[in-house]
C-alpha positions in Angstrom: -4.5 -8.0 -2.2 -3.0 -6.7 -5.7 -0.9 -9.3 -7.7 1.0 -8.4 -10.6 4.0 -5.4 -11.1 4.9 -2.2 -12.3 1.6 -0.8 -13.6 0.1 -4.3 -14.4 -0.7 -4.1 -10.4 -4.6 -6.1 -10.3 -6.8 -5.9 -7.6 -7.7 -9.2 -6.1 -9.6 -8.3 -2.8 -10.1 -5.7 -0.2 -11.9 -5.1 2.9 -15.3 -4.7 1.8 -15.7 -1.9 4.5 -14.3 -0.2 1.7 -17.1 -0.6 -0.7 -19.6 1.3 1.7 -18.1 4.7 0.2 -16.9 3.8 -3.0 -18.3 4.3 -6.4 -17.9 0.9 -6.9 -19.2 -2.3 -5.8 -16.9 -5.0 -4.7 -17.5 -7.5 -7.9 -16.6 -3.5 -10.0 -13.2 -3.4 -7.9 -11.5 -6.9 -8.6 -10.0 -7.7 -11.6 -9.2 -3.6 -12.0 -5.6 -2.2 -12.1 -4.8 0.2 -9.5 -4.2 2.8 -11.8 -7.6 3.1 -12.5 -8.6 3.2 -8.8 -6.5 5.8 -7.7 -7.2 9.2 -7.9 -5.3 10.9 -10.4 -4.1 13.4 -8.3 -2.4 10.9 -5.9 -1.6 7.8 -8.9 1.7 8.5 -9.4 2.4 8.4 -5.6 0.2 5.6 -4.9 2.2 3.7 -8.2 5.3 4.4 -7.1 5.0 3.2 -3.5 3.1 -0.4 -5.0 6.7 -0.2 -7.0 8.9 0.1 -4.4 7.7 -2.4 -2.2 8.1 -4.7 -5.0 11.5 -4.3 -6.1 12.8 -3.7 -2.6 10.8 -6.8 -1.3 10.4 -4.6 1.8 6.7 -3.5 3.3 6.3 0.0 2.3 3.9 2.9 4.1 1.8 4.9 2.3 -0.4 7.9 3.8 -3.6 8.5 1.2 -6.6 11.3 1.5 -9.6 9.6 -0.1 -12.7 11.2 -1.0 -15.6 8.9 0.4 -19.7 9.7 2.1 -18.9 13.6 0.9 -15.8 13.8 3.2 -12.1 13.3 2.7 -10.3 10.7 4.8 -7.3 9.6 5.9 -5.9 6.3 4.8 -2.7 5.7 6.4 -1.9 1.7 4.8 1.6 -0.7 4.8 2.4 -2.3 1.7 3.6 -6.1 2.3 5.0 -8.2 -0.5 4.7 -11.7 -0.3 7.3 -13.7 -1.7 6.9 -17.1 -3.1 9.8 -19.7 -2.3 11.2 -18.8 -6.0 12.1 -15.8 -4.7 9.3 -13.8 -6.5 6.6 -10.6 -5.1 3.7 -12.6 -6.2 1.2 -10.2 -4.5 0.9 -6.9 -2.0 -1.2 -6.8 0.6 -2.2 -3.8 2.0 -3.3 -3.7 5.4 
């Protein structure tokens, strides 16, 4: 789950699959802005997409190569803002 918008996007918590092939552990991962998880090749993408879904309130899909155990895989994740009964994205979740 990410909370936050525009580029103050946080993340809150992930599968910890994940962690198995990251360079970081899952206590490294939350609290961290998903700018700095992203590889820069693929952040403004990535950013852009965590936008969208946002300010469009729609789910968004987002297709990602990652670099993890020495190979490259792919990542193929829907964006899903949930809005609180103000009316507000209070956080994505990615599945």
């Amino acid at each position: 789950k990410v909370v936050g918008s525009g580029a103050d996007l946080v993340l809150e918590s992930f599968n910890r699959t994940v962690e198995e092939g990251a360079q970081y552990s899952y206590a490294q991962f939350i609290g961290r802005h998903i700018r700095e998880l992203v590889d820069p090749l693929h952040r403004d993408q990535v950013l852009a997409k965590y936008r969208e879904c946002v300010e469009s309130r729609k789910p968004q899909h987002l297709d990602e190569e990652l670099s993890m155990q020495g190979g490259v895989h792919h990542l193929a994740t829907t964006l899903i803002p949930i809005i609180s009964p103000e009316g507000d994205v209070v956080r994505v979740v990615a599945v």
